[in-house]
C-alpha positions in Angstrom: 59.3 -27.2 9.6 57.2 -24.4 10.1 55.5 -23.7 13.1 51.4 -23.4 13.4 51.3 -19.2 14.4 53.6 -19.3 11.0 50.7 -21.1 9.1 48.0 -19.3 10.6 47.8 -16.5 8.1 47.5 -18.7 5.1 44.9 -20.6 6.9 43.0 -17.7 7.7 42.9 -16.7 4.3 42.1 -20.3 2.9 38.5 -20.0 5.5 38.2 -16.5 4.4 38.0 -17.9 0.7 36.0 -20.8 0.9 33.4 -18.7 3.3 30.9 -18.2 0.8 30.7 -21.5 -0.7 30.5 -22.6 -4.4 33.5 -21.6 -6.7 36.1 -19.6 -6.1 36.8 -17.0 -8.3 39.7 -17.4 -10.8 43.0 -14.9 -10.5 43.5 -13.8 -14.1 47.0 -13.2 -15.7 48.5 -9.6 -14.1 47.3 -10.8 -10.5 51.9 -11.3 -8.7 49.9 -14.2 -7.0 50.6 -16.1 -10.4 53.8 -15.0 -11.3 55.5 -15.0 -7.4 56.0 -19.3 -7.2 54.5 -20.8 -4.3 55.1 -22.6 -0.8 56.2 -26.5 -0.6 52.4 -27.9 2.0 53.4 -28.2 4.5 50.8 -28.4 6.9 49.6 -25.0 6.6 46.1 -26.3 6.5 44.4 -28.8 8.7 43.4 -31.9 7.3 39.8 -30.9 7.3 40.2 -27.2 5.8 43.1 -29.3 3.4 39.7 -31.5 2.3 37.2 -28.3 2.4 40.1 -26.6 0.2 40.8 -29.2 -2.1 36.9 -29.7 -2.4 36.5 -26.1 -3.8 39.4 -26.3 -6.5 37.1 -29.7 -7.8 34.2 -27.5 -8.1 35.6 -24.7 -9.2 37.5 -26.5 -12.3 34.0 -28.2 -13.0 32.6 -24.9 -12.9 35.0 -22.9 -15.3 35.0 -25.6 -17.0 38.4 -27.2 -17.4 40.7 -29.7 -17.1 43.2 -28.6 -14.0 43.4 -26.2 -11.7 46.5 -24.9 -9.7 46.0 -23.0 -6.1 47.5 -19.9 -7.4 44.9 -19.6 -9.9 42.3 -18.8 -6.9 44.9 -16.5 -4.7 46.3 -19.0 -2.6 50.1 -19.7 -3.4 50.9 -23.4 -1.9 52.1 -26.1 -4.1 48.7 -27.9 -4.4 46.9 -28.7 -8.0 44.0 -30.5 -9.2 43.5 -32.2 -12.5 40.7 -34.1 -14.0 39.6 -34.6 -17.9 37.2 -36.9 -19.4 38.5 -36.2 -22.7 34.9 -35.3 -24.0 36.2 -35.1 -27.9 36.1 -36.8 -31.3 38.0 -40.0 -31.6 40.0 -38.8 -34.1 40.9 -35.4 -31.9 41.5 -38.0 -29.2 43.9 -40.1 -31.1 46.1 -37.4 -32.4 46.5 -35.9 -29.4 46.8 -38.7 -27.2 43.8 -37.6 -25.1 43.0 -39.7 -22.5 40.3 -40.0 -19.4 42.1 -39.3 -16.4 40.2 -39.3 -13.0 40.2 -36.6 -10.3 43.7 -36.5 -8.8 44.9 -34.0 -6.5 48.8 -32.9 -6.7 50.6 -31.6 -3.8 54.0 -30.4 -3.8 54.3 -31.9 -7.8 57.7 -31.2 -10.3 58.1 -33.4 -13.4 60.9 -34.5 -15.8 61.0 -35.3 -19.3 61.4 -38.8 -20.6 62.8 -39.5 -23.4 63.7 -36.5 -26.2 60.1 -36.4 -28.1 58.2 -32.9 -27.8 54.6 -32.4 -29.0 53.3 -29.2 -30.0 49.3 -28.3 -29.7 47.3 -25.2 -28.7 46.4 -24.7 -25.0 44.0 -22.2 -23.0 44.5 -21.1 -19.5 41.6 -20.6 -16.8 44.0 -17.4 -16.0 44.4 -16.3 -19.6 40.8 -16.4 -20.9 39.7 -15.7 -24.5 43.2 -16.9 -26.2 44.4 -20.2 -27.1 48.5 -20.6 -28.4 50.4 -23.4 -29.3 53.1 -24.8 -26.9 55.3 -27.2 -27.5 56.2 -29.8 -24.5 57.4 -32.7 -23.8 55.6 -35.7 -24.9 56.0 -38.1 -21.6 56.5 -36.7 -18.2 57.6 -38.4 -14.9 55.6 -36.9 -11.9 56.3 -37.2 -8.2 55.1 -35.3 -5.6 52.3 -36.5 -3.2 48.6 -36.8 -3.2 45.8 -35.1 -0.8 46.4 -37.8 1.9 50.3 -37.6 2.0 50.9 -40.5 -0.1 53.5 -40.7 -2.2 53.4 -40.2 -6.5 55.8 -41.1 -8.9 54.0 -41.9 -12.3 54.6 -41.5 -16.1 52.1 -39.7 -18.2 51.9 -39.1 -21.9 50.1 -37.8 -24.4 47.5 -34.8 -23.2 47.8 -35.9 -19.6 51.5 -35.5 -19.7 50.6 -32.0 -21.2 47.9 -31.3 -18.3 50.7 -32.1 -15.2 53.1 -30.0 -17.4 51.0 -26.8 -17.1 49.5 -27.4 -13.8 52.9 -28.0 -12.7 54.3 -24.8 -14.4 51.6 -22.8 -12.4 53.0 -23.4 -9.2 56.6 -22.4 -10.4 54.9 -18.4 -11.3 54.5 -19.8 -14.5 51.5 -19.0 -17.4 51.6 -21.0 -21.0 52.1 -18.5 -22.8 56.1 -17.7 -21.3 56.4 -21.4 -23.6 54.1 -21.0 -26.6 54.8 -20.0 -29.7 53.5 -16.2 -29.5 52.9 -16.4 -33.8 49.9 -18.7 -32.7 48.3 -16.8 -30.2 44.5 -17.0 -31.2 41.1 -15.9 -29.9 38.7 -18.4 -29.6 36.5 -17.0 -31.8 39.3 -17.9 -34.4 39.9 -20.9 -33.0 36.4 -21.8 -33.6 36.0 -20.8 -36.6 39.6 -21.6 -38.3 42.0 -23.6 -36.0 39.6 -26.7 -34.5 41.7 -29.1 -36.7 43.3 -32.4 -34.5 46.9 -30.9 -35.0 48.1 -27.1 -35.5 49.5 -27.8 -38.6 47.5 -26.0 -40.8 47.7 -22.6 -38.5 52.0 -23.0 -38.6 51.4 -23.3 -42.5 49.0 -20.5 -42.0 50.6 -18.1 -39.2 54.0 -18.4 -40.1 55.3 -20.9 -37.3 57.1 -24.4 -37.1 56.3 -27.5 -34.8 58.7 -29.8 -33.3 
C-alpha cells in the first residue's frame, strides 16, 4: 500500500482542480492522460476531498451533458467513474435499445466480464471525442465488480444500454476511447446523425455506409 507523501501529489492536483468550483473541464482525445491507464484508489484522496471529487465528476457529467463520466476524462488518472442516465428517449428508442433509468452510481476501481455470447451493436459519443458518433459493438450483459464511493463492495449484472454505459466507462480507465472498438465505416458527425442516423437501431446506416452488425 502506498504511503501518504506518495499520494500527496495526486491529491494536490485533485484541490488544485476542484479550486474554482463548478465543472471541471473535459480532457479531449490527444490529451496521454486518456490513453496512459490509470491507478487502482487507493486512498490517494481523503474521504472528504474523495466526496468533494466525486461531487464535481456529478456535476460535471450533468453539465456536459451525459451519461458517465471517467476521472481521466478531467486529468486525473485513478480508477474512479460516475454513471447516471434517466434514459430521456422515445419508448420505442428505449425498447430497442434496452435503455433503462439507472441512478447516480459511483465506480471505483471497476473491470467487467461478458455474460453469455450475445453482442449488440449501436452508435456511441464520447465527452472526450465531441462532434462524432460510431457504432460499437459490445457485449450485451456485463458482470461488474469493483467498489462504490464508500468502499463497499459491487458485483452486479447489467444489460441492455447500462451494460453498454459500465463497458465504456470501464474502458476509460484502461487508456481506452470508443472508437479503438467501433466500427470506423460508421463514424458520423452529429449533424448527420441528426439529420440521417436517429433511427432506434443502425441498421439502415450498415445498409447505408457499407458495414455489418453482430
Amino acid at each position: 500500500m502506498a504511503s501518504p507523501r506518495d499520494h500527496a501529489p495526486l491529491a494536490e492536483r485533485v484541490e488544485e482542480l476542484l479550486g474554482p468550483g463548478g465543472p471541471l473541464p473535459i480532457v479531449a482525445a490527444g490529451d496521454p492522460v486518456l490513453r496512459r491507464g490509470t491507478e487502482p484508489y487507493d486512498g490517494q484522496l481523503t474521504p472528504a476531498l474523495l466526496a468533494r471529487f466525486v461531487e464535481a465528476l456529478r456535476v460535471t457529467m450533468h453539465a456536459a451533458p451525459g451519461v458517465g463520466l471517467a476521472a481521466p476524462q478531467v486529468g486525473v488518472p485513478l480508477r474512479i467513474a460516475v454513471i447516471e442516465d434517466p434514459a430521456p428517449v422515445p419508448a420505442e428508442v428505449a425498447a430497442a435499445r434496452g435503455r433503462v433509468p439507472q441512478p447516480f452510481r459511483v465506480l471505483v476501481n471497476p473491470a467487467y466480464q461478458p455474460v453469455g455470447t450475445a453482442r449488440a451493436a449501436f452508435f456511441e459519443g464520447c465527452l472526450s471525442v465531441p462532434g462524432w458518433q460510431a457504432v460499437v459493438a459490445r457485449h450485451a450483459e456485463v458482470r461488474l465488480r469493483g467498489q462504490d464511493e464508500n468502499g463497499r463492495a459491487l458485483d452486479e449484472v447489467f444489460a441492455g444500454w447500462p451494460a453498454r454505459i459500465v463497458q465504456h466507462e470501464t474502458d476509460h480507465l484502461d487508456g481506452m476511447l470508443y472508437l479503438d472498438r467501433a466500427e470506423l465505416r460508421s463514424l458520423s458527425s452529429t449533424e448527420a446523425m441528426t439529420e440521417r442516423w436517429t433511427q432506434p437501431t443502425p441498421a439502415t446506416a450498415a445498409q447505408a455506409l457499407g458495414f455489418t452488425l453482430p
